[in-house]
Chimera marker file (.cmm) of the C-alpha trace (Angstrom):
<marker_set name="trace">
<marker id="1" x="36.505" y="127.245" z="75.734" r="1" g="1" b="0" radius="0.5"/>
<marker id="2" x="37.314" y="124.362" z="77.882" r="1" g="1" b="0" radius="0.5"/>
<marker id="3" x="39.438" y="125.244" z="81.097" r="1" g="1" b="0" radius="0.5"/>
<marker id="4" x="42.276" y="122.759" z="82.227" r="1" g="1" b="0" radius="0.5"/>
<marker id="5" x="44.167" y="122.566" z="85.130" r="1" g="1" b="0" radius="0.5"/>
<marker id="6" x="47.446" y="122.733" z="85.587" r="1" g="1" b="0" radius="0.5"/>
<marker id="7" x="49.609" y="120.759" z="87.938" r="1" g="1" b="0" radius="0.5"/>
<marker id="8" x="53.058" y="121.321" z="88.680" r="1" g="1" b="0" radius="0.5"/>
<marker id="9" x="55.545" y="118.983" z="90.042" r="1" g="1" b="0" radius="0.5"/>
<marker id="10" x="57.512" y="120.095" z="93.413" r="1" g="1" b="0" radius="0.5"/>
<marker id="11" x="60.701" y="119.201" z="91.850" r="1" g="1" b="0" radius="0.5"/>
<marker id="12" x="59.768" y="121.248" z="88.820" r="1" g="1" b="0" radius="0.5"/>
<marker id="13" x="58.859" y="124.091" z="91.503" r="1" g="1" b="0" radius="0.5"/>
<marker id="14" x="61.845" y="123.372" z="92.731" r="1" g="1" b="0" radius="0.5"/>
<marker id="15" x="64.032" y="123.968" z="89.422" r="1" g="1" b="0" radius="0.5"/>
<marker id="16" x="62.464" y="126.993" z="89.145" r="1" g="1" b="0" radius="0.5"/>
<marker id="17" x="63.550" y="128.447" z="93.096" r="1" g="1" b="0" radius="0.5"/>
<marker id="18" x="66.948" y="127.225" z="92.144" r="1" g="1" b="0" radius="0.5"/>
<marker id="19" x="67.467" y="129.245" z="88.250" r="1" g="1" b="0" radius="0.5"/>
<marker id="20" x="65.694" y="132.303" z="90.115" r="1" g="1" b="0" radius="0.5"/>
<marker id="21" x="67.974" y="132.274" z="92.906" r="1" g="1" b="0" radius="0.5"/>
<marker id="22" x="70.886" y="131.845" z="90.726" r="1" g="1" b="0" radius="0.5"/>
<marker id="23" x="69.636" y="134.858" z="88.601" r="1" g="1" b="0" radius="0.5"/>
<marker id="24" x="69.818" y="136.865" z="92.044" r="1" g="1" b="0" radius="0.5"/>
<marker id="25" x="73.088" y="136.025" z="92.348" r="1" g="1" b="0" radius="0.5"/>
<marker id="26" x="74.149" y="137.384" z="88.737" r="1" g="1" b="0" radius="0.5"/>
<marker id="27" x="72.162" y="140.281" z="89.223" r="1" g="1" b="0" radius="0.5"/>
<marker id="28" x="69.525" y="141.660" z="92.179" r="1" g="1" b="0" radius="0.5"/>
<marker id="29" x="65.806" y="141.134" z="91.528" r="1" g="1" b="0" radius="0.5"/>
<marker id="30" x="66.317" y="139.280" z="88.105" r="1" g="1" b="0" radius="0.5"/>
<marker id="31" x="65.302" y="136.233" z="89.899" r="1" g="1" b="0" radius="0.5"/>
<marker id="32" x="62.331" y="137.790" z="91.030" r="1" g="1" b="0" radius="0.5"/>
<marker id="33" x="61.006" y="138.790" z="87.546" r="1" g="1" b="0" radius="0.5"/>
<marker id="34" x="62.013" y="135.470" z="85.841" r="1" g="1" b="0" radius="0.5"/>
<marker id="35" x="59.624" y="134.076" z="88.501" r="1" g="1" b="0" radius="0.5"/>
<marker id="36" x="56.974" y="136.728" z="87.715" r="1" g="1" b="0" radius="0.5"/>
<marker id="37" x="56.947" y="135.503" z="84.248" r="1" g="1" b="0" radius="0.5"/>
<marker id="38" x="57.367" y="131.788" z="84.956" r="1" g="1" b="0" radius="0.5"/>
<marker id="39" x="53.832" y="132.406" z="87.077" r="1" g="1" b="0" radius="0.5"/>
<marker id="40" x="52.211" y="134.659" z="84.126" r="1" g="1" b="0" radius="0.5"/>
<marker id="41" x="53.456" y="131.824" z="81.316" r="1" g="1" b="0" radius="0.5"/>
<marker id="42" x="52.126" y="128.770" z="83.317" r="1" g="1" b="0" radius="0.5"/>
<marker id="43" x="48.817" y="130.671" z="84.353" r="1" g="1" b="0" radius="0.5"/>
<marker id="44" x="48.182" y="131.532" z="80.855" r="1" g="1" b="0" radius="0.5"/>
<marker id="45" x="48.409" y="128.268" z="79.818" r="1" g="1" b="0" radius="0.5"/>
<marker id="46" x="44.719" y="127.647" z="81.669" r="1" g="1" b="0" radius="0.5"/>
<link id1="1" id2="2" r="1" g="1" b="0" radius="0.2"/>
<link id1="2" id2="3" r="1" g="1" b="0" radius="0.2"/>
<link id1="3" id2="4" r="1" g="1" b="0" radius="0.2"/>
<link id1="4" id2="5" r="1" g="1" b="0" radius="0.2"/>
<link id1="5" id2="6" r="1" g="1" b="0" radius="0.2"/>
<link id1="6" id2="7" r="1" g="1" b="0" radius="0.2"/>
<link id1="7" id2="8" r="1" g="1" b="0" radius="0.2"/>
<link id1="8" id2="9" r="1" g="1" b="0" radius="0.2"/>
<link id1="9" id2="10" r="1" g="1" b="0" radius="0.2"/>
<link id1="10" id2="11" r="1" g="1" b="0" radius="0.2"/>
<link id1="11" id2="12" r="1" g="1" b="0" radius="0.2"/>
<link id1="12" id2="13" r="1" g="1" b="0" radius="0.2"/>
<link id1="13" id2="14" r="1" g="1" b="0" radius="0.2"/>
<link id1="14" id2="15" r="1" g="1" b="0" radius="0.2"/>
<link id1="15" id2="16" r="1" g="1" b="0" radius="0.2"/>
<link id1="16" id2="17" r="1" g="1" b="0" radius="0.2"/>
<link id1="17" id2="18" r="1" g="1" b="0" radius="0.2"/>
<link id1="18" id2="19" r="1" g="1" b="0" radius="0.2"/>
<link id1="19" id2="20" r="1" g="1" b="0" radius="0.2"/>
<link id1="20" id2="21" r="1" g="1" b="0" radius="0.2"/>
<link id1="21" id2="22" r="1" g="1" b="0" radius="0.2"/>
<link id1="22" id2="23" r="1" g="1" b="0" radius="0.2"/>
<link id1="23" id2="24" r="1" g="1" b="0" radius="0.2"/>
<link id1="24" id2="25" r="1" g="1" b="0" radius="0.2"/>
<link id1="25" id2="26" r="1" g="1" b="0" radius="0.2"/>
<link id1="26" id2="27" r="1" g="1" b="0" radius="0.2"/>
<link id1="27" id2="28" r="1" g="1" b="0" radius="0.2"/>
<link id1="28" id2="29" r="1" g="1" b="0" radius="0.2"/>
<link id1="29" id2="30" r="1" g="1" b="0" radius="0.2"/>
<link id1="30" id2="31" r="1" g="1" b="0" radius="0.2"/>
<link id1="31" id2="32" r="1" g="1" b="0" radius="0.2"/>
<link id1="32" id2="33" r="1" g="1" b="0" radius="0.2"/>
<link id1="33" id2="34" r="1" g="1" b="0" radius="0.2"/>
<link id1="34" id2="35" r="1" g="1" b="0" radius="0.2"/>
<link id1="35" id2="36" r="1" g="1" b="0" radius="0.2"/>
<link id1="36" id2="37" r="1" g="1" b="0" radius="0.2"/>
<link id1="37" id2="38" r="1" g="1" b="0" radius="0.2"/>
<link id1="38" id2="39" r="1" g="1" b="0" radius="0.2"/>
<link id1="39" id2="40" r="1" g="1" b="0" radius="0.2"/>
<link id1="40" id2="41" r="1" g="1" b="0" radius="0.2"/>
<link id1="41" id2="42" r="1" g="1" b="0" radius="0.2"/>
<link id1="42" id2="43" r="1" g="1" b="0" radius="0.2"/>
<link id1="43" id2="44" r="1" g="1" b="0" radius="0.2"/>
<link id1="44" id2="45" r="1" g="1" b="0" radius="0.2"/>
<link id1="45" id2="46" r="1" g="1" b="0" radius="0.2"/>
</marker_set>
């Protein structure tokens, strides 16, 4: 199976700092694990 890389922009990066930190807000460490499984869904994606 072919392997592709992925490339993320920094404002995309960005977008996701900001929902996680506004996930903290609403409740502790829910920002954390949406980022967690931002990382896991992108990385699978390779």
């Amino acid at each position: 199976m072919k392997k592709y890389k992925i490339k993320i922009d920094p404002e995309a990066l960005a977008d996701i700092q900001d929902i996680a930190n506004w996930y903290n807000k609403a409740q502790a460490k829910l920002g954390k694990r949406f980022q967690v499984t931002a990382t896991e869904k992108i990385n699978h994606l390779s």
